[in-house]
C-alpha positions in Angstrom: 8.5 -16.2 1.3 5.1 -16.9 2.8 5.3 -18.4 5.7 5.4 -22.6 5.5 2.2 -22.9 7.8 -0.5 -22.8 5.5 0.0 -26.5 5.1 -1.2 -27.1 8.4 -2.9 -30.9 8.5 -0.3 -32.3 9.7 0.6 -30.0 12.8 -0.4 -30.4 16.5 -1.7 -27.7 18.7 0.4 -27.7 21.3 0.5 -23.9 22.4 3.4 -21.8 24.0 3.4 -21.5 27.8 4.2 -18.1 28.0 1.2 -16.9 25.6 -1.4 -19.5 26.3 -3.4 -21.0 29.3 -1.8 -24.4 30.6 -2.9 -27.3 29.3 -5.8 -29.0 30.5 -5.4 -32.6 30.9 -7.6 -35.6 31.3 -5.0 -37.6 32.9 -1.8 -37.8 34.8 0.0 -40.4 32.4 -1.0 -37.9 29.1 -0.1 -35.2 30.7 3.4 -36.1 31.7 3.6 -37.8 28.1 1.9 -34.9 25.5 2.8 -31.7 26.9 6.1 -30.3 26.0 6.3 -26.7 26.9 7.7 -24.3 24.5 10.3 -21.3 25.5 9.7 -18.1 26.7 10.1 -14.8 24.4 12.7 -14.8 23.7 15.8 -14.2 20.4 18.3 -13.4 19.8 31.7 -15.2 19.2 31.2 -18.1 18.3 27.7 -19.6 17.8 25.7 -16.8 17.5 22.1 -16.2 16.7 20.9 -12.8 15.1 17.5 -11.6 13.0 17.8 -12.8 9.9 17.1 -15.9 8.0 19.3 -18.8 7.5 19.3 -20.4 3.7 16.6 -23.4 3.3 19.7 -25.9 3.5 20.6 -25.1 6.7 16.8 -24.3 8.0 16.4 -28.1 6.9 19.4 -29.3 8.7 17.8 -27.7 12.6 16.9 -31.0 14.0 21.4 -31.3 14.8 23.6 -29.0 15.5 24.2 -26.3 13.3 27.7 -25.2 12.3 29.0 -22.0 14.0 28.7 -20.1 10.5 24.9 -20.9 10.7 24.2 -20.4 13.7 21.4 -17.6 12.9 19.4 -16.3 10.6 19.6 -13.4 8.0 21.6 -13.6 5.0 22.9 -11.0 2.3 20.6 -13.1 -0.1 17.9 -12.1 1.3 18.6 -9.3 3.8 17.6 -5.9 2.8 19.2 -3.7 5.8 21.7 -1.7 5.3 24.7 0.1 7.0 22.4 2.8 6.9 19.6 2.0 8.7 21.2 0.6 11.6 23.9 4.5 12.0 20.2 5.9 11.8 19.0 3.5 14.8 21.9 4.9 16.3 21.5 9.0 16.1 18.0 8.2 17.2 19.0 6.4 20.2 22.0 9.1 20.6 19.3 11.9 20.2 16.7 10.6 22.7 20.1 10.3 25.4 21.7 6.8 25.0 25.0 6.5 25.5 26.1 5.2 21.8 29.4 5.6 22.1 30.7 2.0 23.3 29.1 0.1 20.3 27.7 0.3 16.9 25.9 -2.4 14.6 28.3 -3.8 11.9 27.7 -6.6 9.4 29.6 -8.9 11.6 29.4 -12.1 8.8 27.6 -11.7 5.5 28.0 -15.1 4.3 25.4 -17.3 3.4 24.3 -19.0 6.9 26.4 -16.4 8.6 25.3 -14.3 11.9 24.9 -11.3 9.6 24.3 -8.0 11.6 25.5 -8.0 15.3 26.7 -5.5 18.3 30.3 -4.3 17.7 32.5 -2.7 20.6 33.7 1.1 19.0 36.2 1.4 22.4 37.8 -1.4 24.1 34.9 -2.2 26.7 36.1 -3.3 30.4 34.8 -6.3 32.4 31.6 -6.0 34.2 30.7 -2.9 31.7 27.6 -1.9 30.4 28.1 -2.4 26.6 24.7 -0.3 25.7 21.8 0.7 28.2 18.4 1.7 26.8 16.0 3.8 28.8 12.7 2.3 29.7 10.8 5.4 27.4 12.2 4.1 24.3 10.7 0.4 24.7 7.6 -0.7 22.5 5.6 -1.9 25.4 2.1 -3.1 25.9 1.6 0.4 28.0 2.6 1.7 24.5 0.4 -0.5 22.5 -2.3 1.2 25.0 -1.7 4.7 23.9 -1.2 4.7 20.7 -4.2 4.9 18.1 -4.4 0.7 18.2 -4.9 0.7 22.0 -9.0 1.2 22.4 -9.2 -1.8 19.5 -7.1 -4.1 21.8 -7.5 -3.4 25.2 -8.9 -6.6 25.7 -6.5 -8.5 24.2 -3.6 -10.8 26.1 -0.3 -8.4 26.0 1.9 -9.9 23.6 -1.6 -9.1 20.6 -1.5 -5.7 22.2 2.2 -5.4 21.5 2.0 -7.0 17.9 -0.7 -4.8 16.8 1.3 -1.9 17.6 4.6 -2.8 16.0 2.1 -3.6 12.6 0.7 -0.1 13.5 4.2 1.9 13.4 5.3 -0.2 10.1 2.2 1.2 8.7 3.2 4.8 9.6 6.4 4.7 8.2 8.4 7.4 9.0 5.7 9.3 10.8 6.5 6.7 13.3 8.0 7.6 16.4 10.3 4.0 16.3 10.7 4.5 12.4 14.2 3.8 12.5 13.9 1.2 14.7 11.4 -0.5 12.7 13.4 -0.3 9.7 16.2 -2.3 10.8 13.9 -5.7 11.6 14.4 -8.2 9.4 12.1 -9.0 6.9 12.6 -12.3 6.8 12.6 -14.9 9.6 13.9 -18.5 10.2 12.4 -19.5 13.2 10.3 -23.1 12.3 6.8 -21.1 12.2 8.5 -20.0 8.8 9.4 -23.4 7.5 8.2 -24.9 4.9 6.4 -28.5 4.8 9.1 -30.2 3.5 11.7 -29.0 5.8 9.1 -29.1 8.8 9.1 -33.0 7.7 12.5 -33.4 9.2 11.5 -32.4 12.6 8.9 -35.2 12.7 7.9 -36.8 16.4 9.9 -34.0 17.9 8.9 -31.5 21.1 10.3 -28.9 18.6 7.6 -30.1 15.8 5.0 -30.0 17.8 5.6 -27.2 19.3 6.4 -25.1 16.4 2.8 -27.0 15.2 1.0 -25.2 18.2 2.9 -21.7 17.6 0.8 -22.1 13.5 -2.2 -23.0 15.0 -2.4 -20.2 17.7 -1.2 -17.3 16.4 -3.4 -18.2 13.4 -6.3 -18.9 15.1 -5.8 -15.5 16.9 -5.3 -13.8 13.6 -8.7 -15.2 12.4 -10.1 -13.6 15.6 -8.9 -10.3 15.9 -9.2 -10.2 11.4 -13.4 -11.2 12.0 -13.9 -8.2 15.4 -11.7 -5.7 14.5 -9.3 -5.7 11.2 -12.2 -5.6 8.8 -14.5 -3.2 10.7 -12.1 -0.4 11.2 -9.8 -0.6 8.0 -8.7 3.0 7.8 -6.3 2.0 11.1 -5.9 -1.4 9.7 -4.8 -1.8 6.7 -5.0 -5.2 4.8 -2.0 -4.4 3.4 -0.3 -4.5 6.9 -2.7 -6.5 9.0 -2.7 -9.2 6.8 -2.1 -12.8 8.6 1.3 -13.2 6.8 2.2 -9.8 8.3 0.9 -10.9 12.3 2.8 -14.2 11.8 5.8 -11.9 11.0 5.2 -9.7 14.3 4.5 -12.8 16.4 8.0 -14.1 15.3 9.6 -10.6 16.1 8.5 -10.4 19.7 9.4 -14.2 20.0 12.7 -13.7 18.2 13.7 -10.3 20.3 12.1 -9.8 23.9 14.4 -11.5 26.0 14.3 -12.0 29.7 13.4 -10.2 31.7 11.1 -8.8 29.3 10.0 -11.7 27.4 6.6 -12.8 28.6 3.3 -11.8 30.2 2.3 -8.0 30.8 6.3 -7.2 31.2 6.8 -7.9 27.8 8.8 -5.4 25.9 10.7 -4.5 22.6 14.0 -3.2 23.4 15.5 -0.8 20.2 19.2 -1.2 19.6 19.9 -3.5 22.9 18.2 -6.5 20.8 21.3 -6.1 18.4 23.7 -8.4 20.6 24.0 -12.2 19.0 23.8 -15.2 21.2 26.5 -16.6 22.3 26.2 -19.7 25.0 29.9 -19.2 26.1 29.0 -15.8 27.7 26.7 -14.8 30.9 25.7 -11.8 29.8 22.3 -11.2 30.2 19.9 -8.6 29.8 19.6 -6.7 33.3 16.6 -4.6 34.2 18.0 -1.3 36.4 15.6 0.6 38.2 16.8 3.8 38.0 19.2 6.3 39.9 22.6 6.7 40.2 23.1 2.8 39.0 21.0 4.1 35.7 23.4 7.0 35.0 26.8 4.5 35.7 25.2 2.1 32.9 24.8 5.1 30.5 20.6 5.8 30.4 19.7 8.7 32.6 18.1 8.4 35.9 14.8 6.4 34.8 14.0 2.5 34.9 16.8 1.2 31.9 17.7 -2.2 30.5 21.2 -3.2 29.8 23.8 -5.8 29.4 27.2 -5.8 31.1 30.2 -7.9 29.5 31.6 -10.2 31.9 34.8 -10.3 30.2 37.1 -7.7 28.2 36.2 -6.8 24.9 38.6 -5.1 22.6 37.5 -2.5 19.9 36.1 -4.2 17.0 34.8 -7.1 18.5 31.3 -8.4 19.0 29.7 -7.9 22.1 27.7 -11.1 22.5 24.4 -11.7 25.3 23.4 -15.2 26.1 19.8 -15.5 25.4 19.2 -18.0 27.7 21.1 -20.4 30.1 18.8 -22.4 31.3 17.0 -23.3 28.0 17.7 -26.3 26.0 18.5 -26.5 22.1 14.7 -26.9 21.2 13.5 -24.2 23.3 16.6 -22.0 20.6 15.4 -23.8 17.8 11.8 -22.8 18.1 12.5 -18.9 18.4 15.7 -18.4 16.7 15.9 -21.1 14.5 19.3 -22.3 15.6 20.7 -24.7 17.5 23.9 -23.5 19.6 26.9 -25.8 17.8 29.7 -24.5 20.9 27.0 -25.5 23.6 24.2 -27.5 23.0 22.3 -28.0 25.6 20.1 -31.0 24.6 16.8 -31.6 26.3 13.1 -32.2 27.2 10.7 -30.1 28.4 7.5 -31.7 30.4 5.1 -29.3 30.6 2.8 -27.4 31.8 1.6 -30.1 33.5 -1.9 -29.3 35.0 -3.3 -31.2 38.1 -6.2 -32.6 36.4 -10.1 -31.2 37.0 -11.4 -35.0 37.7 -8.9 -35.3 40.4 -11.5 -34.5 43.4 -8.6 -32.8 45.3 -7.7 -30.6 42.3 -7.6 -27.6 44.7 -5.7 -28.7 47.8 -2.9 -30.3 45.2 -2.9 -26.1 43.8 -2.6 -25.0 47.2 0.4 -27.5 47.9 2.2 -26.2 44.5 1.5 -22.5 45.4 2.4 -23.1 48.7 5.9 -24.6 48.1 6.4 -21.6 44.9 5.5 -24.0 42.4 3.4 -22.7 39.8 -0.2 -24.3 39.7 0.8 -26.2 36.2 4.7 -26.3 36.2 6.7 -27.5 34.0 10.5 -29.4 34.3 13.2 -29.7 31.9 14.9 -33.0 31.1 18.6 -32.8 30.2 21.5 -35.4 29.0 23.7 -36.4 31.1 21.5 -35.0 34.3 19.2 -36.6 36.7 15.8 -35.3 36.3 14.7 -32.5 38.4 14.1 -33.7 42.1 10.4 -31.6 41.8 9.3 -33.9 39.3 9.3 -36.9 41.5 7.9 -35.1 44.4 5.6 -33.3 41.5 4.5 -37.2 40.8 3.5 -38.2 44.0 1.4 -35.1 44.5 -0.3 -35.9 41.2 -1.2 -39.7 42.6 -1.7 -38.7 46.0 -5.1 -40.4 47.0 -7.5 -42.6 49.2 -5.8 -42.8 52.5 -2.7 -41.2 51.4 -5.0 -37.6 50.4 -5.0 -37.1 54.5 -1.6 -35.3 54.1 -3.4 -32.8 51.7 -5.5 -31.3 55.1 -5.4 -28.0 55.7 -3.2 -28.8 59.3 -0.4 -30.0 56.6 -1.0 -27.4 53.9 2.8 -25.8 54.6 4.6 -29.0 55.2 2.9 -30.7 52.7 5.6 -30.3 49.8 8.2 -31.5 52.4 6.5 -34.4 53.3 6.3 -35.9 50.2 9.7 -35.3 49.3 9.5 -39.0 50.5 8.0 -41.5 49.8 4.1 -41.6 51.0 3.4 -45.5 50.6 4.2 -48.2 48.7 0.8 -47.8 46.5 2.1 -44.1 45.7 5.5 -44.6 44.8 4.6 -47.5 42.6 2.3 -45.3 40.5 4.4 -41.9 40.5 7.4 -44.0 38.9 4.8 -45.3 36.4 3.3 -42.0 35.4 7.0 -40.8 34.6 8.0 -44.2 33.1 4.8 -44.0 31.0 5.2 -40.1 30.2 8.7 -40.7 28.9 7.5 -43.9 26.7 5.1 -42.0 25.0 6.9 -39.4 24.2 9.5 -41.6 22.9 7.3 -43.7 20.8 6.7 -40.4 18.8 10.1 -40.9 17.2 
């Protein structure tokens, strides 16, 4: 199915944080009102997630929780993977010296709405084991992106292009491809909401997760449409229309989103990790991918002696039982909605997400307000996550006052009181400043309400 965003009139442009510039914002009220910040790269028992697609009733159904049964994506309706390709995945990752023999990749629930394919313990696996440790040589990376045939056409381009031209690239090659078996057990098919269509989109309406998924259509698009005009067309012997078709980058833009996970999710450090991106989602474990830097830690998690990534269970699991990874535990359901296309029925997590919020370039002391958020290891256009039930972040107050901080109250932004700066406003300034921080967040919060 084509993907849903060529109906695109009535999406916003609201791009994601980890592939994008932060916003640039005219003022302090609009920016703490129109800027929800999307999640990182990110994808992937109980409530699971996995890489396939999830039937249109249940895609339509994302804006509440989703049952534990539909939880993820792919489906045996329209699921082409077989047993096959995944034991092939497997000899290749046994043949270039991972240790294979703790898991294997089973159709864990072929139901419609089910989690489909997912990481399956062969042995009973101990407590604070590795379940499956891939060496760093074996990642798609932008480093690989650089030298393979693609890499002169995209050197310019921000690393995530760099990494989806090259997975387009080795689909093109088949089995010539050096990650051939690897490629072949993607799904086809995804369910994240950049895949919707416009009538199930229409339930998400006046939603961070609408707008956001908006902004995801509009950029990748817009960067198809740039990289189809300079270098597709003019060097179609490497780039095939057949492959690097905008339907086809749409589908690589949803792979990266749906299966680089932390610590390898954003930025220059973003990766595609073969056979460890098999693990479902589960919110009631802490497993996380762990990046090991080699040595004898490398050799105890089963991947040599070079740089690896792996995920150690932090409780027992018995043979023949899914391994599960939590693909996040700090983000909220949105933030799982947008890349996975599910929300987590056994722990939602529901939430708002202000941000990037960018000190604004009329505000004369733009730069000193930088300096104060670099300073205090705040990025220069941070963002802060709302959640139920929590008060908001103590930053965003503070965040607040430094965005109103002016007239006789700006003395505190001197160089003498650059390192305490942060600190000092961590109370109140004046009456005049506390007055308007409150309002910027009272009228962020209304206008992002009124959208609903």
């Amino acid at each position: 199915r084509a993907p849903a965003g060529a109906t695109t009139g009535h999406r916003a442009g609201v791009f994601d944080a980890h592939i994008r510039p932060p916003m640039s914002l005219s003022a302090a009220t609009g920016a703490m009102a129109a800027s929800p910040r999307s999640m990182p790269f990110a994808r992937r028992g109980v409530p699971t997630a996995w890489r396939g697609g999830i039937s249109s009733r249940r895609r339509a159904r994302a804006p509440s929780a989703i049952d534990p049964a539909a939880s993820a994506p792919a489906t045996a309706a329209h699921d082409a993977r077989t047993q096959a390709d995944f034991d092939a995945l497997w000899r290749w990752l046994d043949a270039n010296g991972v240790d294979v023999s703790k898991t294997r990749v089973e159709l864990v629930d072929g139901s419609v709405g089910g989690r489909g394919w997912g990481l399956v313990a062969a042995k009973d696996i101990a407590a604070g084991d590795a379940a499956l440790s891939v060496p760093q040589s074996l990642w798609m990376t932008p480093s690989t992106a650089a030298d393979s045939a693609v890499g002169p056409f995209v050197e310019n381009q921000p690393a995530w292009v760099k990494l989806a031209v090259q997975l387009l690239h080795e689909k093109s090659k088949g089995d010539e491809s050096r990650w051939s078996e690897y490629v072949a057990t993607l799904p086809t098919k995804l369910d994240a909401p950049l895949f919707w269509s416009a009538d199930e989109l229409a339930y998400l309406q006046g939603s961070q997760l609408f707008s956001n998924a908006a902004g995801y259509d509009a950029y990748v698009r817009g960067t198809f449409v740039s990289l189809e005009a300079e270098i597709f067309s003019a060097n179609r012997p490497l780039f095939p229309e057949s492959v690097f078709s905008e339907t086809e980058f749409l589908w690589a833009f949803g792979v990266l989103r749906a299966r680089c996970l932390p610590p390898r999710d954003q930025g220059d450090d973003i990766a595609l990790v073969p056979g460890l991106d098999m693990a479902n989602h589960s919110g009631l474990v802490n497993s996380t991918w762990t990046l090991n830097g080699g040595g004898l830690g490398s050799v105890f998690g089963g991947a040599g002696s070079g740089p690896s990534m792996l995920f150690r269970l932090d409780e027992r699991v018995v043979a023949g039982a899914e391994c599960f990874v939590n693909y996040g535990p700090n983000k909220v359901d949105s933030q799982f909605a947008l890349d996975f296309g599910f929300a987590d029925a056994f722990c939602l997590r529901p939430g708002y997400v202000l941000g990037p919020i960018e000190i604004p370039d009329a505000d004369v002391n733009q730069f000193d307000k930088q300096d104060v958020l670099e300073v205090a290891g705040l990025l220069r256009a941070p963002l802060f996550t709302i959640r139920a039930f929590e008060d908001p972040p103590a930053e965003l107050r503070v965040f607040s006052r430094l965005l109103n901080l002016k007239d006789s109250d700006a003395f505190l932004l001197e160089a003498i009181f650059r390192a305490e700066a942060w600190s000092l406003i961590s109370e109140p300034v004046s009456e005049t400043n506390e007055r308007e921080a409150c309002l910027t967040m009272i009228a962020g919060g209304e206008a992002a309400l009124s959208l609903y």
